[in-house]
C-alpha positions in Angstrom: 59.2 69.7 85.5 59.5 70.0 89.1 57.7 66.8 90.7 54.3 68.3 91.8 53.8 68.6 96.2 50.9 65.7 96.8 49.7 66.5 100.2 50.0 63.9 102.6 46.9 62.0 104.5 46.7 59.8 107.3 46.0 56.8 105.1 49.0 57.4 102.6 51.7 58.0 105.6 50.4 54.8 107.1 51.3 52.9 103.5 54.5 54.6 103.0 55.4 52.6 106.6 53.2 49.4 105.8 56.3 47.0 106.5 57.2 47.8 109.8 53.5 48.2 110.8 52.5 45.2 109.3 55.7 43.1 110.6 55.1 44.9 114.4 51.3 43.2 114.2 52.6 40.2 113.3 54.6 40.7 116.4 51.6 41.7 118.4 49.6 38.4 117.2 52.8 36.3 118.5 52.9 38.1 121.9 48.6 37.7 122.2 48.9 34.0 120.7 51.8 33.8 124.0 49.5 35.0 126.0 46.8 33.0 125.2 49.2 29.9 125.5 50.6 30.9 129.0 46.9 30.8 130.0 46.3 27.2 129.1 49.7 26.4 130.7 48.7 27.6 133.5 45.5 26.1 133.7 46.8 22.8 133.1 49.5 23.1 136.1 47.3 24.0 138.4 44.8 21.2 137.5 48.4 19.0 137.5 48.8 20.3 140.9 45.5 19.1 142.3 45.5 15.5 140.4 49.0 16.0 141.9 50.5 14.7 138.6 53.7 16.1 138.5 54.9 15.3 135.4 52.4 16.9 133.5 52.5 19.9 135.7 56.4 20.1 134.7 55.7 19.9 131.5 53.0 22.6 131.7 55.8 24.9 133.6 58.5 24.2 131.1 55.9 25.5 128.2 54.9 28.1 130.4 58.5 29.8 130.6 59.1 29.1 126.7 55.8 31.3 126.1 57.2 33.6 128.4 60.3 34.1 126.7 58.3 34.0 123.1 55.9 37.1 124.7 59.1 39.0 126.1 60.8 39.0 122.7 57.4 39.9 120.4 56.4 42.5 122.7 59.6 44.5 122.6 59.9 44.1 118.9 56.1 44.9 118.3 57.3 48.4 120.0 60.3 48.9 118.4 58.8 48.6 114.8 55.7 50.3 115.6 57.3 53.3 117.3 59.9 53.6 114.8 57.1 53.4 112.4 55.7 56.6 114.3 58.9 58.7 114.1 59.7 57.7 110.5 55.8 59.4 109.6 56.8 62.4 111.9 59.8 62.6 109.7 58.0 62.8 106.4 55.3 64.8 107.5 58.0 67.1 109.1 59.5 67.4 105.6 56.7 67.7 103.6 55.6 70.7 106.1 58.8 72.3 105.2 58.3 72.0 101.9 55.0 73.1 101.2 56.0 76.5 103.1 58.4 76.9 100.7 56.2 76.5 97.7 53.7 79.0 99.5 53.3 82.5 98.6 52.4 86.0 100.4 48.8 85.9 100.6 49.2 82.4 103.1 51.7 84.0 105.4 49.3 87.4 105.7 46.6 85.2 107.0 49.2 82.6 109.3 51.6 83.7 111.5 55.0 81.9 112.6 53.8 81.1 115.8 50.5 79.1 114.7 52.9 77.5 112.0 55.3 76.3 114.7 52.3 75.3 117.2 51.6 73.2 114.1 54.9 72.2 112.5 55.6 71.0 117.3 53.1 70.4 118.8 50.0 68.9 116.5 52.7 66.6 115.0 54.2 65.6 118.1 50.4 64.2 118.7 50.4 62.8 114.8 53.5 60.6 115.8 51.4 59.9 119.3 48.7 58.5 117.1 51.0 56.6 114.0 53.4 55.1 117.2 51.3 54.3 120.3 47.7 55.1 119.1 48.0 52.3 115.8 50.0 49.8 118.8 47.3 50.0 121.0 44.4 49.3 118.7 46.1 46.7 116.8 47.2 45.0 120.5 43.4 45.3 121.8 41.7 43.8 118.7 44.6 40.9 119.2 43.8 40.9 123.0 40.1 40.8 122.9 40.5 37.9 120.6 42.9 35.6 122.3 41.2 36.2 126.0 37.7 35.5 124.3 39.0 32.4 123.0 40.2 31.3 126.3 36.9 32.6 128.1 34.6 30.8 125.9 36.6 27.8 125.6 36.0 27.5 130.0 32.6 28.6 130.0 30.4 30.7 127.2 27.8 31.6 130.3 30.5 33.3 132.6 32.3 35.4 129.6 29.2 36.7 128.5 28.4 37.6 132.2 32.1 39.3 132.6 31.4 41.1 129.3 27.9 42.3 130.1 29.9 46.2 130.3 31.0 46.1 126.9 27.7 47.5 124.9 28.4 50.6 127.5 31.8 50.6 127.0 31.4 50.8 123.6 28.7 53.9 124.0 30.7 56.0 125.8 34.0 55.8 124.0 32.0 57.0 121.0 30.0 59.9 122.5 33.8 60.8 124.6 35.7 60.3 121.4 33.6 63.2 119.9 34.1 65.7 122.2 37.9 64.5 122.4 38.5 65.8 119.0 36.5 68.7 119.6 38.2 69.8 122.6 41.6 68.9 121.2 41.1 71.4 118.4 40.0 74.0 120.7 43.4 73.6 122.7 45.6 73.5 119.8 44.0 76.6 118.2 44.1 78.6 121.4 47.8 77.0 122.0 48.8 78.3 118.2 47.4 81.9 118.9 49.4 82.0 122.1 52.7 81.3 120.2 52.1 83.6 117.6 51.7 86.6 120.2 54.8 85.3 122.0 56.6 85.2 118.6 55.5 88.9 117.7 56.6 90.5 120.9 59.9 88.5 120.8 60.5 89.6 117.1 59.1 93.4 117.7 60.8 93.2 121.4 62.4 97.0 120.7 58.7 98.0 119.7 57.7 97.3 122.6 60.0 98.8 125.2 60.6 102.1 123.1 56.6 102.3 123.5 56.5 101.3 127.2 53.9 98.3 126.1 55.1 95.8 128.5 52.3 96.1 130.8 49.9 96.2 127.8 51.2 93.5 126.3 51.4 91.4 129.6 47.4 91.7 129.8 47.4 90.5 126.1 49.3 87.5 127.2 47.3 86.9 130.1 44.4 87.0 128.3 45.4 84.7 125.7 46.9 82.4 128.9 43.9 82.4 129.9 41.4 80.8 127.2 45.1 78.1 126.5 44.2 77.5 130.4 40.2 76.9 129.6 40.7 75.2 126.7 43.2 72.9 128.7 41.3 72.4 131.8 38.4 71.2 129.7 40.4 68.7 127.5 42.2 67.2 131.1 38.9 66.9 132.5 37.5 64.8 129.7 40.5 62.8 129.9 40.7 62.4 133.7 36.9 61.2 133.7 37.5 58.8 130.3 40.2 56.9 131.9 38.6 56.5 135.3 35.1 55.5 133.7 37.1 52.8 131.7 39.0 51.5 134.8 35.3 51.4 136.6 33.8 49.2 134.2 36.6 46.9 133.8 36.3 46.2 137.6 32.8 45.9 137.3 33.1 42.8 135.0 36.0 41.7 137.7 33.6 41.6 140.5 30.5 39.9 137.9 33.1 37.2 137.2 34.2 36.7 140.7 30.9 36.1 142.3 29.6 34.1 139.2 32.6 32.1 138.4 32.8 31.2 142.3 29.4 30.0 142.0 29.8 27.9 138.8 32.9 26.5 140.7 31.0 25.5 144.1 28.9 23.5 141.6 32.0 21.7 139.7 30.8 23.2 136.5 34.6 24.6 135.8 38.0 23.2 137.8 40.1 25.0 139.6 42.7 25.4 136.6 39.8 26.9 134.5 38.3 29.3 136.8 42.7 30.5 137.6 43.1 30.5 133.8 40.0 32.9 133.0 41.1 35.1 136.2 44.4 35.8 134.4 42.4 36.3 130.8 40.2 38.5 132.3 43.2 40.2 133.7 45.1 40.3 130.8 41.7 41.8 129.0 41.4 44.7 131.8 44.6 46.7 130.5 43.5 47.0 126.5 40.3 48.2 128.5 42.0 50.7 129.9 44.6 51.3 126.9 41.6 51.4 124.7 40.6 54.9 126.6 44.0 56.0 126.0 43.9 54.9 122.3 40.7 56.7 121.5 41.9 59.7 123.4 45.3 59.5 121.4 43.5 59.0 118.2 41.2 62.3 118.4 43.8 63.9 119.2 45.9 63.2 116.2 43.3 63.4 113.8 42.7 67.2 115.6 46.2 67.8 115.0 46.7 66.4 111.3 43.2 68.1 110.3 45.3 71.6 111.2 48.2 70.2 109.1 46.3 69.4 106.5 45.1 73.0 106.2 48.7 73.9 105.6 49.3 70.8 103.1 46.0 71.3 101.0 46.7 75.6 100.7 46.8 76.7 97.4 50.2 77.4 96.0 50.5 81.2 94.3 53.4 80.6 91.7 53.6 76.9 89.8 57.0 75.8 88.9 55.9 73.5 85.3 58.9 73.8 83.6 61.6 71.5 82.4 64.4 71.0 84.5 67.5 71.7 82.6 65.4 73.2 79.5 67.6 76.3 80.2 71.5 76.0 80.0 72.4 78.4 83.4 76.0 78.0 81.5 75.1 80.4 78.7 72.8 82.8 80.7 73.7 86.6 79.6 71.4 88.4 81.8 69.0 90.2 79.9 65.7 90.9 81.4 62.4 92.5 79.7 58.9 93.1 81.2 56.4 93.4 78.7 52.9 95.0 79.4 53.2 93.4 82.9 49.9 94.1 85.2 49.8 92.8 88.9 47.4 92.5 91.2 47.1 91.7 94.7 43.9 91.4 97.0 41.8 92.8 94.3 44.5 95.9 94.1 46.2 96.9 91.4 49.6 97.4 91.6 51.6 97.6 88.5 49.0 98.1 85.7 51.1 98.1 82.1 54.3 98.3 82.7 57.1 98.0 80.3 60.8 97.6 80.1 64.2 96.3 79.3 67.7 95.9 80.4 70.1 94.8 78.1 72.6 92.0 79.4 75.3 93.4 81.8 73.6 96.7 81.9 72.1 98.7 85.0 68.5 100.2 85.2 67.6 102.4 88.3 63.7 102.5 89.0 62.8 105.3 91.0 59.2 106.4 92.5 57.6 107.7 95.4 56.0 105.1 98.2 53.3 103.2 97.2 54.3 103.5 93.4 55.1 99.8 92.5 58.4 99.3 92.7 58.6 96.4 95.3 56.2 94.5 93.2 58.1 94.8 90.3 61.4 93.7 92.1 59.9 90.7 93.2 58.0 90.0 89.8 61.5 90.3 88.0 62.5 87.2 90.5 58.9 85.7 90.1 57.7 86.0 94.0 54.7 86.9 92.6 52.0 85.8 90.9 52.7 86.8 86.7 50.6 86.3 83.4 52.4 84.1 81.0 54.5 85.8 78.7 54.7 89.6 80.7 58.7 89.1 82.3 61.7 87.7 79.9 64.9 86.2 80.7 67.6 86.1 77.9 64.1 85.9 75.9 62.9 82.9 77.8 59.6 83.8 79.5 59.9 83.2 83.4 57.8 80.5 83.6 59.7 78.2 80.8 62.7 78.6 83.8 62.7 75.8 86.3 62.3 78.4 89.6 65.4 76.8 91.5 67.8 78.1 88.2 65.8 81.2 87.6 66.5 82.2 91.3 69.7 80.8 91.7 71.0 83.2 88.6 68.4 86.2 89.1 69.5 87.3 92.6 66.9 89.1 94.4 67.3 91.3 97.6 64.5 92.0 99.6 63.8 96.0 100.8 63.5 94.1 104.3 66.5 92.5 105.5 66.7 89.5 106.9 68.9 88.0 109.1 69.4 84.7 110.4 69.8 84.2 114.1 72.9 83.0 114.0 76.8 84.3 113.0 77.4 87.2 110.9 80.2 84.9 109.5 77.1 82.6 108.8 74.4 84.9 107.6 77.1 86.4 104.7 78.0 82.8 103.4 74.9 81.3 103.3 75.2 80.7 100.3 78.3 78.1 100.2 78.6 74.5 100.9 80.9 75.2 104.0 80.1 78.7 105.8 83.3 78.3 108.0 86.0 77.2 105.7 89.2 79.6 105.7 87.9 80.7 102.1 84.4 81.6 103.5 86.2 83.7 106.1 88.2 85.4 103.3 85.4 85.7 101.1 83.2 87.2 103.9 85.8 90.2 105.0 85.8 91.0 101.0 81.7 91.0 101.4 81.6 93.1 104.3 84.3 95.4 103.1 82.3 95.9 100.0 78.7 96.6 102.0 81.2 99.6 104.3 80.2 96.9 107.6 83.6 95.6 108.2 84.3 98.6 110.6 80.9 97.7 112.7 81.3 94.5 112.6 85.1 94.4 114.0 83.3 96.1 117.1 80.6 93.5 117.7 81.8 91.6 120.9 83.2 88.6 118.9 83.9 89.9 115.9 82.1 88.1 112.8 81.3 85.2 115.3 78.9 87.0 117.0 74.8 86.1 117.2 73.0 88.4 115.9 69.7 87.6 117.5 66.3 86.1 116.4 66.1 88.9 113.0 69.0 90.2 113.8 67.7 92.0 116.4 71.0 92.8 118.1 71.8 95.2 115.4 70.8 98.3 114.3 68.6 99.3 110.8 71.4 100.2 108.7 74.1 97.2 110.1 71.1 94.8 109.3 70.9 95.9 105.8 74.8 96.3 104.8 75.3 92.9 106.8 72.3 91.6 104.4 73.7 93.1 101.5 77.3 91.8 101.7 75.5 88.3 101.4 74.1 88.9 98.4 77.1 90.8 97.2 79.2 87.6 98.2 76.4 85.3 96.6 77.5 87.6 93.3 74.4 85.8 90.7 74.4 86.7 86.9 71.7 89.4 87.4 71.3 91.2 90.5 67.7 93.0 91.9 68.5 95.1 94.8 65.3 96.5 96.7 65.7 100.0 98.5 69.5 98.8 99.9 70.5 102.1 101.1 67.2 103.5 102.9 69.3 102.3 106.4 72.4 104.3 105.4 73.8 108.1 105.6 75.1 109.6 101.6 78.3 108.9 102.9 77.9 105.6 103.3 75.7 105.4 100.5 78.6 106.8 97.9 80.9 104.1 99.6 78.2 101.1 98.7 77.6 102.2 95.3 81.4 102.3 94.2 81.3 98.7 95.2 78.1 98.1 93.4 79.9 99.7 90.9 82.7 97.0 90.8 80.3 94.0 91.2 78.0 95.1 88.6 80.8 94.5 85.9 80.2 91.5 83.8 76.5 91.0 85.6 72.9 93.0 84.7 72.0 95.0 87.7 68.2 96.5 88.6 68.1 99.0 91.4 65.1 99.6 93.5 65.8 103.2 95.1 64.4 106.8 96.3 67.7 108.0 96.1 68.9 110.2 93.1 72.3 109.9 93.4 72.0 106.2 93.4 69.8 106.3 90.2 72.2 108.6 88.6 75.0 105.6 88.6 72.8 103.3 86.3 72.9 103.3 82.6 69.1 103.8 82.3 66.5 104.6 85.0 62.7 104.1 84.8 60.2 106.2 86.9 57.2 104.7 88.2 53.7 106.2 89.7 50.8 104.9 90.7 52.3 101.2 88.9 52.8 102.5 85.2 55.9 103.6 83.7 55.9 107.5 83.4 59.6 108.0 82.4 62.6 106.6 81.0 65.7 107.9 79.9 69.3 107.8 81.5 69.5 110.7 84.4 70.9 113.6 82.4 67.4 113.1 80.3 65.4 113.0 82.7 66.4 115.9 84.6 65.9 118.0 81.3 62.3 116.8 81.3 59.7 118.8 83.6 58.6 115.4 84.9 58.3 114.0 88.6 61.9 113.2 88.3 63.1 116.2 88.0 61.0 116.8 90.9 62.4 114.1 93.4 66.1 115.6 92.6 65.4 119.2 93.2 63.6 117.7 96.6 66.7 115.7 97.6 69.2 118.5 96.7 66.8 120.3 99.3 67.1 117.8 102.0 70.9 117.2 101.5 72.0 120.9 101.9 69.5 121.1 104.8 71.5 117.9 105.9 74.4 119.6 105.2 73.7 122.7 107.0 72.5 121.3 110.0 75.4 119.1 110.7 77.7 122.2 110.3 75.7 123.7 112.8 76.3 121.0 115.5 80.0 121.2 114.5 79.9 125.4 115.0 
């Protein structure tokens, strides 16, 4: 059984990096306990200094610079731990992002786009890390400050810290109420930041779309517009911000100027020496930047908890398709390649889509399935490779129902090529061996030619600008329909599993080409079980059996001789296609005349 995805929380990243945080607050405590001792040394030197008893005072100055030292090193190891800390979580978050998208199915990505999953999988965990690195530093390093200052401030005088603290109760208020609106405001900006980035992501990926309609000025004002509630929602946020930091800073220096015309007083009347009122000074002053840092932590905290709360929506999504099997319950070794669909019934968003459907395919046997739009036969393609949701016991392999097959075997033996192909934007040397170890070994580059000879692409490809090393663009938008799909099918070709589903691969391509791709189907289909998803006749007419499909049932089956004796639809779609390819034929005659 595949281990179960546990989604991730705040409180369970922290754990899995407990050592480094808890050693970097032990480092924290030894900088504050430094501090706290470069205080006393310096309010014994100074009262040295006025008894002028030098010896002590050098003895106060030698301990001084050893604290010094022992801060220097704790602080810069407090960092390193705790930032590390931060970008090891980023890590695992980062991976377990990954990973739930892979275990998600259709229905998630009709309601997400890629750009609001990349807003998500950049920028709200770039603030996560913010808050797991600098956000836990900061709080650990104020609740360590506040209590080695305090100890030096009472230890003077009780009266004049609680006089220098007399801000605090506020302080306290209004990082609360500001806090609140922080996270709220922080949301807002990452929401209207992630709908920004999926429009940008759309136009970039439907870029031809755009230009063959002359949209660009349309689409400009859609950008604009979306611009221009990122802008608000900004602006807001950096307001709150630019006022939280400010306030912070203004009632730090109010308890400065309480504790300078206090503490002067208390020393005109001898109450505290000249070493103790230099030694609070520098407490106070040590006390004023967690003040500040404290603004900065709360603001860094919201913000993370805005950002992981949009994660979390991703890491807590229901998953479609459960992978419970065995692993290694199946031997791949033995597989023959037999597939059966038994009163199989799908539906999707309350629609049916394939209501009782039944068939078989022997092992290293061919089955065409052939209908009009709409009839099913997408659905059933990807319910052969289990992309969809299934009933227990409705699709077979060898006998074995799907969901007895660990999903990584069961897809890396049932081959499935989507009717939308897919390229990555990279190589076409790359895109056709994905699927080895090393895309750019000498055997790859053999291996690929072969491919792309097969898919009749080797001749477009040889005039791309650099050959098989060109790009071919974010979805291989630097190609055309039918070079996408050919390109796409090589890979799959090239991949060569033990049963092979191939979705609609020549609605790109001219009969000519079409005749070409099937001879080679022809030669990799030998020793493997092969399911065609097609429109076309004369592609049907290649497979040992074909099964017709309307409205999601089975209507027909027979091999194509059979089936053209029977008045069914059919016979219909060949005498429509013999139509279209003499009008075809007729017409390109003409252009030659």
């Amino acid at each position: 059984m595949t281990v179960p995805f546990v989604p991730p929380t705040l409180a369970s990243t922290f754990s899995q990096n407990r050592v480094r945080y808890g050693v970097g607050a032990i480092a924290l405590g030894l900088f504050q306990l430094s501090m706290n001792r470069i205080d006393w040394c310096s309010k014994h030197a100074i009262d040295a200094i006025v008894v002028n008893d030098e010896a002590r005072g050098s003895r106060a100055v030698a301990a001084l610079m050893g604290f010094a030292l022992m801060a220097f090193v704790a602080r810069v190891a407090s960092r390193w731990l705790m930032f590390s800390a931060g970008r090891d979580a980023e890590y695992d978050l980062r991976a377990a992002f990954l990973r739930k998208l892979h275990l998600l199915g259709a229905s998630f990505y009709r309601t997400m786009g890629p750009g609001e999953l990349m807003s998500r999988a950049t920028n709200d965990l770039a603030q996560v890390r913010l808050l797991l690195g600098f956000g836990v530093l900061n709080v650990v390093n104020v609740v360590f400050a506040f209590a080695s200052t305090l100890q030096v401030m009472v230890s003077i005088s009780p009266k004049l810290c609680v006089a220098s603290l007399a801000n605090i109760p506020f302080l306290v208020f209004f990082t609360r109420t500001v806090g609140r609106k922080l996270y709220t405001y922080t949301r807002e900006n990452q929401e209207s930041l992630g709908a920004m980035s999926t429009m940008i992501q759309s136009n970039l990926a439907g870029l031809r779309v755009v230009r063959g309609f002359a949209l660009d000025d349309h689409e400009m004002r859609r950008f604009d517009a979306s611009n221009q509630r990122y802008i608000r929602a900004s602006l807001a946020l950096a307001r709150l911000r630019g006022l939280f930091g400010p306030a912070v800073g203004l009632a730090s220096a109010g308890g400065f100027i309480i504790f300078f015309w206090y503490g002067a007083n208390l020393l005109s009347r001898r109450e505290i020496s000249g070493g103790d009122f230099f030694a609070f000074w520098f407490a106070l002053g040590r006390l004023a930047w967690p003040m500040v840092a404290l603004g900065f932590a709360v603001s860094i905290v919201q913000r993370g908890r805005a950002g992981f709360d949009r994660l979390a929506e991703i890491y807590r999504a229901p998953v479609e398709i459960v992978d419970d099997a065995v692993p290694g319950a199946q031997d791949l070794r033995t597989v023959r390649g037999e597939l059966e669909v038994r009163r199989l019934s799908v539906t999707i968003a309350g629609r049916t889509i394939l209501d009782d459907v039944t068939l078989r395919v022997p092992a290293g046997s061919s089955l065409a399935i052939v209908g009009r739009t709409g009839s099913g036969k997408s659905t059933l393609a990807q319910a052969l490779a289990r992309m969809v949701p299934l009933m227990r016991g409705t699709v077979f392999l060898d006998g074995v129902p799907l969901e007895a097959w660990p999903i990584r075997d069961l897809r890396s033996t049932l081959g499935y090529m989507q009717q939308d192909a897919f390229l990555f934007s990279t190589t076409v040397q790359r895109n056709v061996a994905y699927c080895m170890d090393d895309p750019d070994s000498p055997e790859a580059e053999r291996l690929v030619r072969e491919a792309l000879q097969a898919a009749q692409v080797s001749g477009d490809v040889a005039l791309l600008p650099e050959g098989v090393e060109t790009v071919v663009g974010e979805r291989g938008v630097q190609l055309s329909g039918g070079q996408k799909q050919r390109i796409a099918l090589a890979r799959g070709l090239m991949w060569g599993p033990k049963v092979m589903v191939l979705d609609d691969p020549f609605s790109a391509v001219d009969a000519r080409t079409e005749a070409a791709i099937l001879g080679a189907l022809d030669d990799a289909k030998t020793g493997r079980t092969l399911v065609l998803i097609t429109h076309r006749i004369a592609a049907a007419s290649r497979c040992d059996r074909i099964v017709v499909l309307d409205e999601g049932r089975t209507v027909a089956e027979g091999t194509h001789d059979e089936l053209l004796c029977l008045d069914g639809p059919y016979r219909r779609f060949a005498e429509e296609q013999k139509v279209q390819d003499e009008l075809a034929a007729l017409s390109n005659a003409e252009v030659i005349s």
